[in-house]
C-alpha positions, 0 to 999 in steps of 0.5 A: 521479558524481565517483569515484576509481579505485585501478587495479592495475598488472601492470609490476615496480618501481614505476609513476606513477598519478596521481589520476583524477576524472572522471565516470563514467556507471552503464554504464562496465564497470570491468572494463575497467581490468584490462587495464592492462600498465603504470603509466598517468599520467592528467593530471587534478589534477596530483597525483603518486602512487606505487604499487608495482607487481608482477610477475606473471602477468596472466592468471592473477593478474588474474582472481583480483584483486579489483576495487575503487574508491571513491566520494564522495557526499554526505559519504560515501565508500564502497569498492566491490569485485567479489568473485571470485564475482561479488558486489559488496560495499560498505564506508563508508570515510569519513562526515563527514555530521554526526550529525543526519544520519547518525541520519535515515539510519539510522532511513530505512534501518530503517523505510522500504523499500529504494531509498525514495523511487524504489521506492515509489508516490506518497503513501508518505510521507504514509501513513507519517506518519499511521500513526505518529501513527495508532498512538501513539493507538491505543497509548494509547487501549489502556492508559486503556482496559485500566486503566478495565476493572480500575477497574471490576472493583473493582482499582487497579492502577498503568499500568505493571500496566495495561499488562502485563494489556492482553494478556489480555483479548483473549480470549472475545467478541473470537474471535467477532468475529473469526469473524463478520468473517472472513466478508466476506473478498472485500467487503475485497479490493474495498474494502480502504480502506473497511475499513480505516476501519472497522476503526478506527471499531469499535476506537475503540467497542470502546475506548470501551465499556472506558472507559466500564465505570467508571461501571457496575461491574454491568454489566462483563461484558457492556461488556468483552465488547461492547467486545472483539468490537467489537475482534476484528472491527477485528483481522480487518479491519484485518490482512485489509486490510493486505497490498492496501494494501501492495500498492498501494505496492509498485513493483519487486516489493518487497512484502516489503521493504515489508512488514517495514519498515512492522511494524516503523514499526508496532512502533516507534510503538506502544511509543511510544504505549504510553508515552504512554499510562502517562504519561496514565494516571498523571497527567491520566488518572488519573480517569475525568473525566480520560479521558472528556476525553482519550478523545475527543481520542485517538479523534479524532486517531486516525480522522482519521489513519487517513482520511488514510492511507487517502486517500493509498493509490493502490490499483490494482485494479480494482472498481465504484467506481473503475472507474465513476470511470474510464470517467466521466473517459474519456467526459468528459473523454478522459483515464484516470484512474490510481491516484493520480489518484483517491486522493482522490475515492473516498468512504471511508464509502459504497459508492456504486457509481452513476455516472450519468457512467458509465451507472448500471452496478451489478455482481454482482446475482444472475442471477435477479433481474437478467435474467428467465430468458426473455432470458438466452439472448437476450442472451447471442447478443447478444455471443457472445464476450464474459465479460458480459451487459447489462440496464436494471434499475430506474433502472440497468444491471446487468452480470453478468460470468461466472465467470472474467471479467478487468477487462479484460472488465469495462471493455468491458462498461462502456463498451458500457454507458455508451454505451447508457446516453448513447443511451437517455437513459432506464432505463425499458425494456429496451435494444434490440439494435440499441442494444446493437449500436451501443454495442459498436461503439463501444466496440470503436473505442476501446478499444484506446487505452483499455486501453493506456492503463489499464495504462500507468497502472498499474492491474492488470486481469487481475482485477475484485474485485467484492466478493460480487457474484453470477457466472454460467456457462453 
């Protein structure tokens, strides 16, 4: 990049220094200049520059002198120095970047992530402007909903009251909820997206149900309560979800940074989105006809922003869909699909964990009803060292992995699984050793490309989220 150097001189008097523009390369050592013993003339522009220069002892005065320059990029010009202790500073010197741009600058530097776009995966961006639109509805489908619950507890009061009042009514029926759905803490790890639409799904109901409240006042209290544990579990599931979604972004041990920045967008969209909805609810909103217009649209908006959000987050950890997914494209095809690469194919409303590509592999039954305790023992000396066990169940093969099983084991039982499966042809009888034998072999000639490949991709296989699903230890 086109920088200027200011060099300092250790001669007396006064030395010539010209101007030097030249491109330096992000290994050039600065502190290379500071062993200049005299005034340097550097032809470059052929503009002459006189500074003074002073008589002192280099050894000891430069290493105590800062070391400084300047750097003009984009309309910017930015001082840079080495501080004595180390630390680099920066200073804006100049900015002549018009104002549209600077006001851009400032709001990425406030709500996206340090380093955007190169420090974050792919579909950051399109998640982003979706979970701004996704809050503005859901900020303002809050305030028609809180002011259709005091209509019908016989009040009137303005949106601006509606809004100060939303805050109270998170209580009672939303704490159980929020208790029942704490429960299935392992199911969101595994499918973090899924839930995460839910999530959504159960607040628009819980919204709905407030909105509807007007239209029978004599059934308030059991409306607002349905509606506010409808609620209280989308709180649970939506805050539980947040951080593997985060994670699956994070691309330079970032995630903090990431983290802040999207609470804060978050932050930002809703008070947005709060007055958006005072001004519906003082105007075309101010008749439950009016919401029973503008509800459904909100809630609309709102769903399908949350689903494309959804679709462009690349989790990268390890389950049975996308693993199914993964060994589909491998056998298939002989490509390994990464995160991003299956973004958009996985099904957000059904947990469809069959593949028939993959060999019908369904993961975590219970031991006892997926083996019969005759045959544990048996295939368990089948494969003596590995984390899993294999057997044909009804129409499939259940794999049971063991207590501390990895994705890395996980993959290697699918494969042996798939390729049993393919030999098969057939899940009416149980898989013969010999068959089992030839799979494992086969799978074992693979998969060392396979696995590298996988984690070149970037998916994280030092875990298998498999969700409840049942382990076994010996």
């Amino acid at each position: 990049m086109p920088c200027s150097l200011v060099l300092r001189v250790r001669e007396g008097g006064w030395g010539q220094v010209r101007w030097c523009r030249q491109e330096y390369r992000e290994e050039d050592n600065v502190a290379m200049w500071r062993g200049v013993a005299e005034a340097l003339a550097l032809e470059i522009a052929g503009e002459t520059r006189w500074i003074p220069c002073f008589s002192m002892d280099m050894e000891n005065k430069l290493a105590k002198a800062p070391i400084f320059w300047f750097e003009t990029s984009h309309s910017v010009c930015r001082r840079y120095q080495f501080e004595p202790d180390g630390r680099l500073s920066v200073m804006i010197v100049d900015d002549s970047r018009p104002l549209y741009q600077r006001v851009v600058r400032c709001f990425m530097n406030k709500f996206l992530p340090s380093g955007y776009p190169y420090s974050v995966n792919e579909g950051y961006l399109r998640y982003t402007q979706f979970r701004a639109v996704q809050h503005v509805t859901s900020a303002a489908l809050s305030v028609l909903s809180t002011q259709s619950l005091l209509f019908a507890a016989g009040l009137r009061p303005t949106p601006a009251q509606a809004t100060a009042v939303s805050w109270i009514l998170k209580d009672g029926m939303q704490h159980v909820g929020k208790l029942i759905c704490s429960n299935w803490g392992a199911r969101m790890d595994s499918e973090p997206k899924r839930w995460r639409l839910l999530a959504d799904v159960l607040f628009d109901i819980g919204i709905g149900l407030e909105v509807l409240s007007p239209l029978c006042p004599h059934l308030f209290l059991e409306m607002a309560g349905l509606g506010n544990f409808a609620k209280g579990m989308a709180v649970v599931a939506a805050r539980a979800t947040r951080l593997p979604i985060y994670s699956s972004f994070a691309k330079e041990g970032n995630l903090s940074d990431l983290f802040a920045k999207g609470e804060a967008f978050s932050t930002l969209f809703n008070v947005i989105g709060i007055g958006v909805g005072i001004q519906l609810a003082s105007t075309i909103c101010a008749s439950i006809q009016g919401k029973l217009v503008a509800g459904p649209l909100l809630s609309i908006i709102h769903l399908y922003s949350v689903s494309e959000e959804m679709r462009a987050t690349p989790i990268n950890t390890l389950n049975p869909r996308r693993t199914a997914m993964v060994v589909a494209d491998f056998l298939k095809e002989g490509i390994v699909s990464g995160p991003a690469d299956l973004r958009y194919r996985e099904n957000l409303l059904f947990n469809l964990q069959l593949k028939e590509d993959a060999g019908n592999v369904r993961v975590g039954k219970a031991v006892h009803k997926a083996i019969k305790p005759s045959r544990l023992l048996e295939l368990k000396q089948v494969f003596p060292e590995e984390k899993f066990l294999l057997n044909c169940g009804n129409k499939c093969v259940d794999m049971l992995l063991e207590q501390e099983a990895t994705g890395e084991d996980a993959l290697r039982g699918w494969l042996v699984a798939a390729y049993a499966a393919a030999q098969t042809k057939s899940f009416s009888h149980e898989l013969s050793a010999s068959v089992l034998y030839e799979a494992y072999e086969k799978m074992n000639s693979v998969f060392p490309v396979f696995f590298k490949e996988i984690q070149n991709k970037g998916w994280h296989t030092d875990r298998f989220l498999d969700g409840t699903g049942s382990r076994f230890a010996f």
